[in-house]
Every structure is written in structure tokens, then in C-alpha cells.
Steps between C-alpha positions, in 0.01 A plus 500: 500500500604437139360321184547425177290293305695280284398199290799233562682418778869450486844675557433751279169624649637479846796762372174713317377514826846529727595834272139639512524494908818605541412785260239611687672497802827601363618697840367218718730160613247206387494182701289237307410134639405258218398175499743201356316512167776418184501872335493636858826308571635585142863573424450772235323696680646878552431720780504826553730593782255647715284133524596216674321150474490239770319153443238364747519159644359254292146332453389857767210669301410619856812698571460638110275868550420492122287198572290641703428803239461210276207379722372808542464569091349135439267577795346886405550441154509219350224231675208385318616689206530400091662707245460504148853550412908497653471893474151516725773281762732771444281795505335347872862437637603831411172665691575285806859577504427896456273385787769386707758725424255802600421334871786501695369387843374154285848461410643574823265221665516266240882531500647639800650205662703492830792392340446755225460801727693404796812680579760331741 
């Protein structure tokens, strides 16, 4: 799993992020499944050859695996809690993705789908 914390959303972050992964996985081929949001489906974005992005269907948060980590952070760490400041938000999402990223069998449950792990 990999995360960066980043305060926008747009084109831009989304090719932050792109590099970082294929960085760290720079002797790995990446297949990526995004959703249909705008910067996702950008036309300046550059990729690194070793990542390839495919869209999912539309309006199909249940086929998306990064929803359900998404459910899983809100649930373990973020109900029925305030914070005094954006940077207490950050600080919390950053302990709950270190969470995530250090439980691999959550992830595999949480993400695994058939048509994600199936090989025909």
C-alpha cells in the first residue's frame, strides 16, 4: 500500500503521487484502477513506463478497493472524533494510514476482490 498525504486534489497531485509509486516500485509493472474522477482522467498527466492506469466503470464505488480502506480509516479512526486544527486531521490520517500500510492481511480482505485476484 502507498500514501501520500497531500493537501489539494488535482492533476498535479495525482502525478506527485503516480511518480512516488512508480519510484518505489521502480522494477515492478504497476497496474492501477481509478475511478472516473476529472484529474484521474487528466490529459497531462505523465507516466512512468513501468505504470499503467485503467478507469473503473462509472458511478461503482463498490468495485473501487480504495473505498473500502476509506471506510476502514473513517471507521477506526475517525468516529466520534473533533480536532482542534487541519494538522490534528492530518497527523490522525497519517497514524491510520501507517496503520494500514503495516497490516497486510486488513488490506488483503478489505481489498482482495475476485476480479482483482482472479487469474483466467
Amino acid at each position: 500500500m502507498d500514501s501520500l498525504v497531500i493537501p489539494l486534489v488535482s492533476s498535479v497531485a495525482l502525478g506527485v503521487f503516480l511518480g512516488e509509486v512508480s519510484k518505489r516500485h521502480s522494477d515492478k509493472t504497476i497496474l492501477m484502477f481509478l475511478d472516473q474522477a476529472g484529474w484521474h482522467k487528466a490529459r497531462n498527466l505523465k507516466l512512468s513506463e513501468n505504470m499503467i492506469l485503467l478507469s473503473l466503470p462509472p458511478y461503482s464505488p463498490e468495485l473501487n478497493p480504495t473505498e473500502h480502506l476509506w471506510d476502514e480509516l473513517r471507521e477506526k479512526w475517525f468516529g466520534n472524533i473533533t480536532f482542534n486544527s487541519i494538522l490534528a486531521v492530518e497527523e490522525r490520517l497519517v497514524d491510520g494510514l501507517f496503520s494500514l500500510q503495516n497490516n497486510s492481511a486488513l488490506i488483503r480482505s478489505a481489498t482482495g476482490f475476485n476480479w482483482i485476484i482472479s487469474i483466467d
